[in-house]
C-alpha positions in Angstrom: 0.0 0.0 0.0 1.5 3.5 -0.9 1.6 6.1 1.7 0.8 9.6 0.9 3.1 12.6 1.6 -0.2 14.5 3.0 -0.7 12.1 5.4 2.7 11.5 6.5 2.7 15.5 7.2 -0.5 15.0 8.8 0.8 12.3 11.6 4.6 14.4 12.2 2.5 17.3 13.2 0.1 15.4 15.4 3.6 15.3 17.2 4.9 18.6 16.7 8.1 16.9 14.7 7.6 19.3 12.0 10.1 22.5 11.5 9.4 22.5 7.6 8.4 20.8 4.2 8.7 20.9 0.8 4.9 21.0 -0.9 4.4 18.2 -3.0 1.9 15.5 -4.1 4.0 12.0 -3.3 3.3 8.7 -2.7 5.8 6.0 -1.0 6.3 2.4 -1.0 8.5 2.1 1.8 10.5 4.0 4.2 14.1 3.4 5.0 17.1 4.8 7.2 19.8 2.7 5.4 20.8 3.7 1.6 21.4 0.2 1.0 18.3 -0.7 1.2 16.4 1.9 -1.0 14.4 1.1 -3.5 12.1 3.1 -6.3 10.0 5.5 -4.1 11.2 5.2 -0.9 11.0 7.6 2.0 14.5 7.9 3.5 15.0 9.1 7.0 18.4 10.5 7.8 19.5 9.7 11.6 22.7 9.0 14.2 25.2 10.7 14.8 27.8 9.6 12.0 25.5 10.2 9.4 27.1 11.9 6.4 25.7 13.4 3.3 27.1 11.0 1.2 24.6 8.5 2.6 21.5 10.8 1.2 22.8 10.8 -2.3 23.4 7.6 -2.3 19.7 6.4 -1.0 18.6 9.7 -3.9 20.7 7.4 -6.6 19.2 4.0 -5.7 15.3 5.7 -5.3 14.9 7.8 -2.7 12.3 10.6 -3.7 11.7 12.4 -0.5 14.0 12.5 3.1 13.6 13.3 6.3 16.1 15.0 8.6 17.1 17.5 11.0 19.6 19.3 8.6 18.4 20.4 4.9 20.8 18.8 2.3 19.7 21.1 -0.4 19.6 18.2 -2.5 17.6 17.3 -5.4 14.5 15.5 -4.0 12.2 17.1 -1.3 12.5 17.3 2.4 10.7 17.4 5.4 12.4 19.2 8.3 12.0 18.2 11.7 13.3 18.4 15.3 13.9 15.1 15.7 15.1 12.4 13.4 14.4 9.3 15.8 10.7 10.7 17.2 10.1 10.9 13.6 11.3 7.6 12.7 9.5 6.0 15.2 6.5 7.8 14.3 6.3 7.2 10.6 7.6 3.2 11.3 3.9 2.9 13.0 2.5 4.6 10.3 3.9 2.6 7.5 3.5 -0.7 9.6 0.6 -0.2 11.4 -0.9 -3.1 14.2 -3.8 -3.9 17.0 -1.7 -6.0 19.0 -2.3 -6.6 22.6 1.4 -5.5 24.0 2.8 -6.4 27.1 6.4 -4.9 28.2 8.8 -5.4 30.7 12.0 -3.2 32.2 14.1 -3.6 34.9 17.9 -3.8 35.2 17.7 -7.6 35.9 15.0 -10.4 34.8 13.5 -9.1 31.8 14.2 -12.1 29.7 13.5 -14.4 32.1 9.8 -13.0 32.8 9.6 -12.3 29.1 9.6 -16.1 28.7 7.5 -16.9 31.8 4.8 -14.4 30.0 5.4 -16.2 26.4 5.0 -19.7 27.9 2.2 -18.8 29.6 0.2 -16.6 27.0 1.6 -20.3 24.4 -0.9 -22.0 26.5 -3.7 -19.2 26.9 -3.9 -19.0 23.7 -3.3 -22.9 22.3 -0.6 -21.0 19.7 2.7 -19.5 19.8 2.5 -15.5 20.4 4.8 -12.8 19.1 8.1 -12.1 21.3 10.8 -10.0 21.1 13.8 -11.0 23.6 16.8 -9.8 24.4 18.5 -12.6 21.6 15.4 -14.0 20.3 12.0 -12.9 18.3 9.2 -14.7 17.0 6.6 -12.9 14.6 4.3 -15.5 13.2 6.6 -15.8 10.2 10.0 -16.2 11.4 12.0 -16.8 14.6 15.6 -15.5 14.8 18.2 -13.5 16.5 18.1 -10.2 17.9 20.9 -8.0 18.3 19.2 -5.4 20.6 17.4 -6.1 23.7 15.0 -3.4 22.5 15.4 -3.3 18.4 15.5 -0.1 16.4 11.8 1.3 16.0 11.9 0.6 12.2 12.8 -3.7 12.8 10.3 -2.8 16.0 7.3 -1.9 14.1 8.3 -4.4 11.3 7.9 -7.0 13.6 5.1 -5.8 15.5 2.7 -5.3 11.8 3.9 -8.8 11.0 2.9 -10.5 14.2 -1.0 -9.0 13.5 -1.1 -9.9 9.9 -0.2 -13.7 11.1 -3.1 -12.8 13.7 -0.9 -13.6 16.7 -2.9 -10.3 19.0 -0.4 -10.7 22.2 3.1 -9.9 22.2 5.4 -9.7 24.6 8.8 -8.0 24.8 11.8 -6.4 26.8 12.0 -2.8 27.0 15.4 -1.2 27.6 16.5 2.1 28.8 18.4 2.5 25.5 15.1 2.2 23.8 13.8 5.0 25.8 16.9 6.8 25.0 17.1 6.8 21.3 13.5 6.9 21.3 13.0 3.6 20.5 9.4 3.4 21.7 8.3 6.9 20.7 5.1 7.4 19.9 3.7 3.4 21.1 1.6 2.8 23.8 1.8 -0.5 25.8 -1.5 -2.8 27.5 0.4 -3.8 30.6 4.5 -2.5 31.2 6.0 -4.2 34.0 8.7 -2.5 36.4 10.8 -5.3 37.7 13.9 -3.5 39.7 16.6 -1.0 39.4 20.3 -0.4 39.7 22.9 1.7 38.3 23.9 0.1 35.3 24.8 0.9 32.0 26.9 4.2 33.1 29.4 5.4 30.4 30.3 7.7 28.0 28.3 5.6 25.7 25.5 4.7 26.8 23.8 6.7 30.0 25.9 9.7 31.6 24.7 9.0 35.6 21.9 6.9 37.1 19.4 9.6 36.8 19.6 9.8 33.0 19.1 5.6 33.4 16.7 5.6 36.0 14.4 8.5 34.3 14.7 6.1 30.1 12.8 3.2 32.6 10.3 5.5 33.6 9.6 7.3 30.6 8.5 3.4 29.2 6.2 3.1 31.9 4.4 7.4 31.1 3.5 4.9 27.6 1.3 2.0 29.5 -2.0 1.9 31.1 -1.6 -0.5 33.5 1.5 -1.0 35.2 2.8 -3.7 37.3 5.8 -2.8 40.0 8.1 -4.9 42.4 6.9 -3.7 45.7 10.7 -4.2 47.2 12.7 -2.3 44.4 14.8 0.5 45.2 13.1 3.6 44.5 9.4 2.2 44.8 8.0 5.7 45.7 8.8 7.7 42.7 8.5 4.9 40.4 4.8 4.9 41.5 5.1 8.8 41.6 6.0 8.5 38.0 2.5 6.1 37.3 0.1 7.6 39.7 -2.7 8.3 36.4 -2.1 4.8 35.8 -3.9 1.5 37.2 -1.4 0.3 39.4 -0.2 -3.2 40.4 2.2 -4.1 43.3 3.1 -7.5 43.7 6.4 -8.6 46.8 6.9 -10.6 50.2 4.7 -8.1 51.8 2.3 -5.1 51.7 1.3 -5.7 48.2 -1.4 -6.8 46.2 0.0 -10.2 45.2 1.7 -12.2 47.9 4.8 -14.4 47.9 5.1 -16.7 50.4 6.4 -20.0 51.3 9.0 -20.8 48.8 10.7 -23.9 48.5 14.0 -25.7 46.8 13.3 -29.1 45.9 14.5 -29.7 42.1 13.5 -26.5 41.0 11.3 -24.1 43.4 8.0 -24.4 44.8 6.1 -21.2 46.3 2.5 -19.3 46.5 1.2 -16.3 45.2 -2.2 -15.1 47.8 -2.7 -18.6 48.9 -2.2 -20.8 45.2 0.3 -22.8 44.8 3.3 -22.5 41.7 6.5 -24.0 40.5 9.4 -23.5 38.7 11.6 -25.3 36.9 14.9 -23.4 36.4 17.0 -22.4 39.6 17.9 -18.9 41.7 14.8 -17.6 44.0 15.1 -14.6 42.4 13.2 -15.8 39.3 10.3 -16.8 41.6 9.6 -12.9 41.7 10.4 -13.1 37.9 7.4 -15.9 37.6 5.4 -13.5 40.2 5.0 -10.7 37.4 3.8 -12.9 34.8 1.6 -14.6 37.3 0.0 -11.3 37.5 0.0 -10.9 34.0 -1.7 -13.8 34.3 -4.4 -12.9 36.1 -4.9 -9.7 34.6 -5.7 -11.4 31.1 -7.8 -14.3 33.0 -5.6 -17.2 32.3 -6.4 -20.5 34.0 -4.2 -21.4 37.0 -3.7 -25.0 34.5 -2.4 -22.8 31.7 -0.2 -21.0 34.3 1.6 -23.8 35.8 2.3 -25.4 32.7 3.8 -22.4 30.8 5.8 -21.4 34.6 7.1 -25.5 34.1 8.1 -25.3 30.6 10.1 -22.2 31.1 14.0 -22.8 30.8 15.8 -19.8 28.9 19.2 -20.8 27.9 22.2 -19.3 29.5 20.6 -18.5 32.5 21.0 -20.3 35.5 21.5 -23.3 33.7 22.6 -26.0 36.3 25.1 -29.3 35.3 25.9 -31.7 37.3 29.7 -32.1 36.7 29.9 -35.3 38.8 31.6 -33.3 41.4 30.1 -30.1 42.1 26.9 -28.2 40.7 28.6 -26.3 37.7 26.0 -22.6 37.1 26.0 -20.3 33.8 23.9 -17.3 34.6 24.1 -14.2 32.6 24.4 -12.2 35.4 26.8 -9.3 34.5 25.9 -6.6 36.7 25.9 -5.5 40.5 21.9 -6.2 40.7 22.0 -9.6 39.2 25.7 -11.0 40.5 24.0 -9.9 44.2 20.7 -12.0 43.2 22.8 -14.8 42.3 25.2 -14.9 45.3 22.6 -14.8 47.7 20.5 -17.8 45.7 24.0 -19.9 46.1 24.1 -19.3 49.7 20.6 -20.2 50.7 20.9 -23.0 47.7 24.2 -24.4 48.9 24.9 -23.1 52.6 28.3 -25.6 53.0 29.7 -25.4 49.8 32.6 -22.7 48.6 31.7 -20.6 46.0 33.9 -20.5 43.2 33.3 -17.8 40.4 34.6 -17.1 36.5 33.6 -13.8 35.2 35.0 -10.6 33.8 34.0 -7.3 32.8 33.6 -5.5 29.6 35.8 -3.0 28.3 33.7 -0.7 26.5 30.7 0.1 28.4 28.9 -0.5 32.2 32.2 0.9 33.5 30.8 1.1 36.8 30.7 -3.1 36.4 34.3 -3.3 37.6 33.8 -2.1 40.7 30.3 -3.4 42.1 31.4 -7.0 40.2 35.4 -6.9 42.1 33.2 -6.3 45.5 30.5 -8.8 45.4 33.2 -11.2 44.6 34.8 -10.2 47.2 32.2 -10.6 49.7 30.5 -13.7 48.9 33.0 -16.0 46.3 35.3 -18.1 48.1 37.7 -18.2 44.8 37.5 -16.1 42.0 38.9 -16.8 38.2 38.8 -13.2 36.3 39.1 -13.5 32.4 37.4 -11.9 29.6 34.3 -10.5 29.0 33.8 -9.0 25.7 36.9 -6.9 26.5 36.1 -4.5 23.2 39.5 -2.0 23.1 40.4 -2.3 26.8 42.8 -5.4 27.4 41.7 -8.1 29.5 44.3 -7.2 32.5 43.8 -3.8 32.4 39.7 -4.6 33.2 41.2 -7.6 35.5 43.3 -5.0 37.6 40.4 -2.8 37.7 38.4 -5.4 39.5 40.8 -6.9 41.7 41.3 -3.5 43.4 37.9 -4.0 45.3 38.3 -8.2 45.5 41.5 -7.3 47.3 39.5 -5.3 49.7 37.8 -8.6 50.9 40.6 -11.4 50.3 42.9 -12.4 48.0 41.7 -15.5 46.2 42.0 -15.2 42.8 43.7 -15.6 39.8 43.8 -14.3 36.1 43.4 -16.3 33.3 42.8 -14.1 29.8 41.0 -16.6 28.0 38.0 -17.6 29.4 37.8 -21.1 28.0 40.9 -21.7 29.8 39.8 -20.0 32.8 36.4 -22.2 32.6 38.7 -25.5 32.0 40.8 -24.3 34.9 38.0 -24.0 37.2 36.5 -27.0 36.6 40.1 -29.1 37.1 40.1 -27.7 40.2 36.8 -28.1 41.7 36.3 -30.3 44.3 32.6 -31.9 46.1 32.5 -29.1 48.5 32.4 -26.3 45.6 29.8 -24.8 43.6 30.9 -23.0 40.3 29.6 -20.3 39.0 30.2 -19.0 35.6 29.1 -15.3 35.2 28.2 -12.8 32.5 27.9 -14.2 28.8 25.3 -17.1 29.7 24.7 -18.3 25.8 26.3 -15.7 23.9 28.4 -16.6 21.2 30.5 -14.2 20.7 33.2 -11.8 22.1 33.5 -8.0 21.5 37.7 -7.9 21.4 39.3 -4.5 19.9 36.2 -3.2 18.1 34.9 -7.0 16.4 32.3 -9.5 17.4 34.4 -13.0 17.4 33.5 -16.1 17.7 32.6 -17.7 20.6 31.8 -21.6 21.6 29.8 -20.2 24.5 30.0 -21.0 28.3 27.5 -23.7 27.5 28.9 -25.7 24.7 32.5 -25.9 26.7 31.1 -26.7 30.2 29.6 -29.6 28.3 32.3 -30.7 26.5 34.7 -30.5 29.3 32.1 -32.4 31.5 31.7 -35.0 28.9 35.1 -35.9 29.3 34.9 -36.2 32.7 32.2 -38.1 33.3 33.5 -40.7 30.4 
């Protein structure tokens, strides 16, 4: 369907994107932000901050016959002006990819996957099909499943998505909602059914992504200003001006205590047993952290008038990879969690302790080079505190070195004990670890869960992943 240049004027104003226009009577096939891309009447939008003019004459030679920017070219083909590039991206992405979709989305510094899953099993089950998700490393759109490379994608890929999952009539989606969509304006423009506020911690502080944890803090708010019900941890750290923030809203608390759903009574036994107000639940994947995951799409749940049946069988089913994946090594419990910063590592210490009270805790992580700065330290300390013995390696070490991020970290371990070692590689660190451990250890292997890949001097390398050599090494032990 072509889209007319009226009405594309029409929805930027409804925004007040607009600065100015060149009058004209066009009609587009698609829209685009990368020349390679463009075809015959194509809308092009020019955005980021390495953008050069040489990209606009090159989208003009392959088809472009209108563009959109903050900066007029003065270029053959018309323009329309406006004060925002991304806003108006986002903006005419839902206009050329339109959907009804019920949407469900979910922030927080830790667990978003995990109840992201949770919510897709259980809506799998609701609905006796497979609904749309979009995952920090996964989506599914009623047409094709694949890999994402942004917890949040960019608002074009977004809507893209979001029109294909209502043309395969899938009408629930679920999916993560970062800060850096927030940010970049990701989300501009969308409004949500339910968005869920899980928990918050300063992360993802550097010159590249958030300046300080206000500017963080106040991209996971702005997500929730786009829902109409929202859904907060009662015990997260700032609960009063998070509910400041949703006070218009219909509000939903759910915790331990003082809160409209209940947790109580939670139990380790092969995976972990608790209730929510009285009914009973279970899990199948490890750390009692991810009951309070389970807890928020409980009230999901509940919200959309799932059976309790349908519940416990999508809660059962739910086992994301990479994260707290448990082997048995023969010797010890062997765990691969993605936990990578000072909200998660905590979670997971504090699950080992009440999991495995007389066992040492051993730990392999690392910290990345080029962003989450503020990793080093809160990662070296909780070490410190809680691991018994620590392996450091790498951890998508981008263009810092491995010992310069290493001797970052062991600054604040060394305030605690000195147990540790470095070992660059992290396969061999892994391999090390696991020659060394022992019956009274549990290992823990932190940070990359089931990525397969390492960010070393400005590439994306290969990978086997913590997964694949954990089970290859235990496969030759327990020949």
């Amino acid at each position: 369907m072509m889209m007319k240049f009226n009405k594309i004027i029409e929805k930027l104003k409804e925004y007040d994107l607009i600065i100015s226009y060149d009058e004209c009577d066009l009609e587009f096939l698609d829209i685009s932000y990368d020349s390679k891309e463009v075809k015959d009447n194509y809308l092009f939008i020019c955005k980021g901050v390495t953008f050069k003019k040489d990209y606009l004459e090159d989208a003009i030679k392959k088809g472009a016959i209108c563009y959109v920017s903050e900066t007029d070219y003065e270029v053959s083909i018309p323009k329309i002006i406006v004060n925002d590039e991304r806003k108006a991206l986002s903006i005419l992405a839902g206009l050329f990819y339109p959907d009804n979709l019920f949407k469900i989305g979910i922030t927080g510094t830790k667990g978003k996957t995990t109840t992201n899953y949770f919510v897709h099993n259980i809506l799998k089950h609701h609905l006796g099909y497979t609904p749309g998700i979009l995952a920090t490393h996964y989506f599914y759109n009623g047409k094709e499943e694949g890999e994402n490379h942004l917890t949040t994608p960019e608002s074009l890929e977004l809507h893209k998505h979001l029109c294909t999952m209502d043309e395969a009539g899938l009408k629930y989606m679920s999916m993560e909602v970062s800060s850096q969509a927030s940010k970049h304006n990701r989300i501009f423009g969308m409004t949500f059914d339910i968005g869920c506020f899980l928990n918050i911690s300063p992360d993802h502080i550097s010159p590249l992504e958030h300046n300080d944890f206000d500017d963080y803090f106040n991209c996971k708010l702005d997500f929730l200003k786009k829902c109409d019900t929202v859904i907060v941890y009662k015990h997260t750290d700032y609960f009063d001006k998070v509910i400041e923030t949703v006070k218009d809203k219909k509000v939903i608390t759910f915790g331990f205590k003082d809160a409209d759903y209940i947790i109580s009574d939670i139990v380790n036994d092969k995976g972990l047993s608790f209730e929510v107000n009285g009914k009973n639940y279970r899990i199948s994947i490890a750390g009692r952290f991810n009951v309070i995951n389970a807890t928020c799409a409980i009230v999901i749940a509940d919200l959309l008038g799932i059976s309790h049946e349908n519940v416990l069988k999508g809660l059962m089913e739910t086992s994301v990879s990479g994260r707290m994946n448990v082997f048995d090594s023969g010797i010890c419990p062997v765990i691969i969690d993605y936990a990578h910063n000072e909200l998660s590592a905590r979670a997971l210490y504090e699950s080992l302790k009440e999991d495995y009270p007389d066992k040492n805790i051993k730990v392999v992580f690392g910290c990345p080079g080029d962003k989450g700065i503020n990793r080093r330290k809160d990662m070296g300390l909780l070490a410190g505190e809680y691991a018994d013995y620590v392996y450091l390696t790498a951890e998508d070490p981008g263009h810092s070195t491995v010992s310069d991020i290493c001797a970052d970290i062991i600054k604040y371990i060394e305030k605690y004990h000195s147990n540790y070692e470095v070992i660059e590689d992290r396969k061999e660190a892994i391999k090390k670890a696991l020659h060394d451990a022992t019956k009274d250890d549990v290992i823990a292997l932190l940070g990359k869960g089931d990525e397969n890949y390492q960010m070393v001097d400005g590439k994306w390398l290969p990978y086997e992943t913590d997964i694949v050599i954990v089970q290859e090494e235990l496969s030759k032990v327990l020949k």
